[in-house]
Kinemage of the C-alpha trace (Angstrom):
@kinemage 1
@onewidth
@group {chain A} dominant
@subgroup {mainchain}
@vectorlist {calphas} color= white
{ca unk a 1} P -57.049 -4.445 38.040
{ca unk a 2} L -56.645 -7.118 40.721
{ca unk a 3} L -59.693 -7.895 42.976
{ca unk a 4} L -57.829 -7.018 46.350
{ca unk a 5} L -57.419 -3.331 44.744
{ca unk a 6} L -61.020 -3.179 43.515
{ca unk a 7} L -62.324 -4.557 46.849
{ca unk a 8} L -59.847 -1.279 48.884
{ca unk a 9} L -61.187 1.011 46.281
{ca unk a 10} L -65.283 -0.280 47.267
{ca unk a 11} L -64.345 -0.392 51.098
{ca unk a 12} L -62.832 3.101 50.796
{ca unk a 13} L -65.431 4.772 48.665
{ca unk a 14} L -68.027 7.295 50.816
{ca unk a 15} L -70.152 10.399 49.634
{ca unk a 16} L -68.448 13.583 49.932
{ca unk a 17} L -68.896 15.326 53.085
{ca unk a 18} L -68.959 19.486 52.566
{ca unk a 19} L -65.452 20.282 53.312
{ca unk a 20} L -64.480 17.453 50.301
{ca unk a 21} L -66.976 18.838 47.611
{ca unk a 22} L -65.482 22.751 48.957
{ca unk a 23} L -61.845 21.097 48.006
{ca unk a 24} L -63.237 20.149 44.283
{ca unk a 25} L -66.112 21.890 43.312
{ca unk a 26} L -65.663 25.408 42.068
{ca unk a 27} L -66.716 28.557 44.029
{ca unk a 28} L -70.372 29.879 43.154
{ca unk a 29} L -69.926 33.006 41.581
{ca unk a 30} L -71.956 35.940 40.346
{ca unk a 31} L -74.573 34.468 37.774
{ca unk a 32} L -74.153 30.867 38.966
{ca unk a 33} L -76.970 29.037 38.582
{ca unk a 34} L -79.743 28.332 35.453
{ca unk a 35} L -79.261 31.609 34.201
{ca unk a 36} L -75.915 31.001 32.948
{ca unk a 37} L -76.937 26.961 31.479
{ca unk a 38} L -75.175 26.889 28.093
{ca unk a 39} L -77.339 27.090 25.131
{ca unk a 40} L -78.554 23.591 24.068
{ca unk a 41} L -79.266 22.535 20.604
{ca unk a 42} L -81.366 19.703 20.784
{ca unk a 43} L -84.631 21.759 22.635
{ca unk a 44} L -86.994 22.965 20.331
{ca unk a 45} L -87.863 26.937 20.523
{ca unk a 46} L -91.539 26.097 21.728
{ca unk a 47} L -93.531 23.125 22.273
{ca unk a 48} L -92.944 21.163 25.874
{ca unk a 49} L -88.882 21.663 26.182
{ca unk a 50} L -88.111 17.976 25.318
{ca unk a 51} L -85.205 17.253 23.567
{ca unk a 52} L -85.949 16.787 19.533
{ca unk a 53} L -84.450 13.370 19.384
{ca unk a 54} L -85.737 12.786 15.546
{ca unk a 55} L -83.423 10.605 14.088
{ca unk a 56} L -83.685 7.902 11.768
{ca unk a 57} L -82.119 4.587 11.583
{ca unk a 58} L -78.372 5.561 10.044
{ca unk a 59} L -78.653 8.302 12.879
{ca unk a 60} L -79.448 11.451 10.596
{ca unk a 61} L -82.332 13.613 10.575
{ca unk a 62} L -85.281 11.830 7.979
{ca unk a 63} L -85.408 13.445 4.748
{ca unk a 64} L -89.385 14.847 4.393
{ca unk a 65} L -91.526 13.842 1.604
């Protein structure tokens, strides 16, 4: 990409006023919201809710013992 193209694309760029984020966001629904958050793997079933990021060096869960 050329400069004078990434310097349009800078001068051009704004934050999304409502009527742009109605054009590509979709609709809220029944349900929408943290009730309906996918499942997530990496959060333990108690403790704090951080994410169990135990992983060792070749990027596999340690063997124990």
């Amino acid at each position: 990409m050329d400069r004078d193209t990434l310097r349009q694309a800078a001068e051009k760029a704004h934050r999304a006023d409502g009527r742009e984020l109605d054009a590509v966001l979709p609709e809220r629904g029944e349900g929408a919201g943290a009730d309906e958050m996918p499942e997530r793997g990496d959060l333990p079933p108690e403790g704090d809710g951080a994410p169990d990021n135990d992983m060792g060096a070749t990027g596999r869960v340690p063997l124990s013992g």
